[in-house]
C-alpha positions as CSV (number, residue, x, y, z in Angstrom):
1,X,-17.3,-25.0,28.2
2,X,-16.3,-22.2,25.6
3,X,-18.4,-20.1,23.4
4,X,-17.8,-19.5,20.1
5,X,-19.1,-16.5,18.8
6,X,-18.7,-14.8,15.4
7,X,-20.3,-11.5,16.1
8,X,-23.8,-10.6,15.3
9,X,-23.5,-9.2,11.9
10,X,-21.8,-11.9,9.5
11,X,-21.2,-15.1,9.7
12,X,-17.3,-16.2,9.9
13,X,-17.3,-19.6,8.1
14,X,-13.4,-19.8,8.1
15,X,-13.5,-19.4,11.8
16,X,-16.3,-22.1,12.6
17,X,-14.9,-25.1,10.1
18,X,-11.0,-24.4,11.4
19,X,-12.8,-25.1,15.1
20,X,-15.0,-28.1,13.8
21,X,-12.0,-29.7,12.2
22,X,-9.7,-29.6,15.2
23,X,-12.4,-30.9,17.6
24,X,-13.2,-33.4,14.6
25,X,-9.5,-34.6,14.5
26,X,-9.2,-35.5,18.2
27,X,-7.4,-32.6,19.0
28,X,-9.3,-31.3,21.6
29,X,-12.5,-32.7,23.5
30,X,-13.9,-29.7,25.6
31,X,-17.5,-28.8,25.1
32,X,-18.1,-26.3,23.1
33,X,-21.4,-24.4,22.0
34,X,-21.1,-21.7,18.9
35,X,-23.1,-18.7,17.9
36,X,-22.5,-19.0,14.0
37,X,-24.2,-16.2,11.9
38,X,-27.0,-17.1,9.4
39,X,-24.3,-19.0,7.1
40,X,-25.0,-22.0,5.0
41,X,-21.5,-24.4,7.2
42,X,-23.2,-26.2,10.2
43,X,-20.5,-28.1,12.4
44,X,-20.8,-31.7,12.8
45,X,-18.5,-31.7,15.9
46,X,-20.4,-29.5,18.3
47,X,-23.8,-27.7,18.7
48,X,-24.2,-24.7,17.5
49,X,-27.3,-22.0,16.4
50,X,-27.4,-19.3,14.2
51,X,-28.3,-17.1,16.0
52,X,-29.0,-16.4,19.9
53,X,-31.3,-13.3,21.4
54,X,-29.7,-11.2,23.8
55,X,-30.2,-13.1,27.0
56,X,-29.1,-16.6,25.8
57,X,-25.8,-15.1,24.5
58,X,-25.3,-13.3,27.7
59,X,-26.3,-16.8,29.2
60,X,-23.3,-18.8,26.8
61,X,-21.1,-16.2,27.3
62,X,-21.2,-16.2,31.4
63,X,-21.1,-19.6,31.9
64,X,-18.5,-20.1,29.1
65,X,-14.6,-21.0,30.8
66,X,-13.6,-18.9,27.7
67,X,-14.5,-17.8,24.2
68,X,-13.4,-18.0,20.9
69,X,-14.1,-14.9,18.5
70,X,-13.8,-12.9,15.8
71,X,-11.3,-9.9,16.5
72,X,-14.1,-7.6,16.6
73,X,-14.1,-4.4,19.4
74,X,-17.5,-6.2,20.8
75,X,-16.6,-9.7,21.6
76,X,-13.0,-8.6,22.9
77,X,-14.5,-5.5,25.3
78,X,-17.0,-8.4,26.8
79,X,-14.3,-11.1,27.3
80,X,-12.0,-8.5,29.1
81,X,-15.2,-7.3,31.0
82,X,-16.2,-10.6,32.3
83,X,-12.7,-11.7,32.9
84,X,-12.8,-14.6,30.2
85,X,-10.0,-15.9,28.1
86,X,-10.1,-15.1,24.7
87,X,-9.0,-16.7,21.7
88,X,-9.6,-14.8,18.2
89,X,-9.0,-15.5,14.7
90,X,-9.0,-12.4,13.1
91,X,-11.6,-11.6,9.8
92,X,-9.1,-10.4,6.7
93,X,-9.6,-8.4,3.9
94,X,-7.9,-11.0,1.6
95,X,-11.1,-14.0,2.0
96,X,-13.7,-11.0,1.9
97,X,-14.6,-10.8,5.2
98,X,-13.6,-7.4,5.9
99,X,-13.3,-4.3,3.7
100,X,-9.9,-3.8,5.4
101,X,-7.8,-5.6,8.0
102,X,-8.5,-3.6,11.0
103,X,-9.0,-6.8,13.3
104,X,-5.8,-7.4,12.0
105,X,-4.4,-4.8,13.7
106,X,-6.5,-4.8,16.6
107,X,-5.3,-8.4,17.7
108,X,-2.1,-7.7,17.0
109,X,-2.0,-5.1,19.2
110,X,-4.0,-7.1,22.1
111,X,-1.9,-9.7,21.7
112,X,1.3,-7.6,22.6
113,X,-0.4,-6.4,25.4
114,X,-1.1,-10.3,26.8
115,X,-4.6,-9.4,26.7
116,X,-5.5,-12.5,24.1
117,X,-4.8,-15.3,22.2
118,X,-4.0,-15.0,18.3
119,X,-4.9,-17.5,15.8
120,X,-3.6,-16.1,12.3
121,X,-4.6,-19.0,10.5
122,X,-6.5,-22.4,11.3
123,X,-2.7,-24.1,11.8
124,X,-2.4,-21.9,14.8
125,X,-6.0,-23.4,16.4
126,X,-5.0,-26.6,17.5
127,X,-2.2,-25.6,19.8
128,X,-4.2,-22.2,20.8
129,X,-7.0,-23.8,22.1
130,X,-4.8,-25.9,24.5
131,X,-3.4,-22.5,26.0
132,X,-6.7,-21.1,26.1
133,X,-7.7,-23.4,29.0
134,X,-4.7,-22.4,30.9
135,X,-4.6,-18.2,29.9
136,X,-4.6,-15.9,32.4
137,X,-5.2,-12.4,30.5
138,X,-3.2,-9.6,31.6
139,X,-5.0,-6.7,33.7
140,X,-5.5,-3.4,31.7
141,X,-3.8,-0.9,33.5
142,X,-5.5,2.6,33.3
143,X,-3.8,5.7,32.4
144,X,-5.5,8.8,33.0
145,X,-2.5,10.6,32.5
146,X,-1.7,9.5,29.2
147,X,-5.4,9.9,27.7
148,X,-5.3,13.3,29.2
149,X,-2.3,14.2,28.0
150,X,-3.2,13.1,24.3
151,X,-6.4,15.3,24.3
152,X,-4.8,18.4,25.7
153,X,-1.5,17.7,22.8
154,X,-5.3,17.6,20.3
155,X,-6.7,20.8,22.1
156,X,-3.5,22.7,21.5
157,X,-2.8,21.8,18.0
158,X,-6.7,22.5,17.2
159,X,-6.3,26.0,18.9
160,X,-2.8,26.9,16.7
161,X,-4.9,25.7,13.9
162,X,-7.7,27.7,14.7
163,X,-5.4,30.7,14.9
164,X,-3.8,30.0,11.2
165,X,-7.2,29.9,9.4
């Protein structure tokens, strides 16, 4: 089974139809079960609800084989957490659905990393959701030395500027 989920704050129409239409063209017959956001599209090709409280998302979400998303910080922490493949579809700027296109950027970058699936536009979906059955993500890699690096590199240049003023 895979969850969709758009996040608890909006709802991601453009997301939701692009999923309906490729289940509703015979492109892809897994079960699916969406969390939708309070929005005025119901799918005809799987059930859905608007929205879920806290313990039946957590329910969806753990019993899900993978998810479909938003590219928002929330849903992509969770997947990685629980070890789920993730497909998003990030919200842009240009269709009002973000003041700017910083999912954008953040699936980009995921998506680089292996950690994700992309789909940029509802063309993509079809053949994303047949690798999302088959995605392995790739393990995040800690790097203690890097972060600590960074904040002593922050430290030092806030002590010089300290030292200007």
């Amino acid at each position: 089974m895979i969850f969709l989920t758009v996040g608890t704050q909006f709802p991601f129409d453009r997301l939701v139809r692009a999923v309906d239409e490729v289940v509703g063209d015979n492109r892809f017959n897994e079960e699916i079960f969406a969390q939708i956001g309070t929005t005025s599209y119901r799918p005809k090709n799987f059930e859905s609800a608007s929205v879920l409280e806290k313990t039946l998302f957590d329910k969806y979400f753990n019993e899900a084989d993978s998810i479909i998303s938003h590219a928002g910080m929330g849903s992509i922490t969770m997947a990685r957490e629980k070890k789920k493949p993730l497909l998003v579809m990030p919200r842009l700027r240009k269709y009002g659905e973000v003041v700017n296109n910083h999912q954008l950027d953040i699936a980009k970058r995921f998506e680089k990393l292996d950690y994700l699936l992309v789909a940029y536009g509802k063309e993509d979906l079809p053949e994303k959701m047949r690798r999302l059955k088959t995605f392995v993500p790739q393990e995040r890699e800690t790097q203690p030395e890097a972060v600590s690096g960074r904040i002593e590199k922050f430290l030092k240049e806030l002590a010089l500027a300290k030292d200007v003023e």
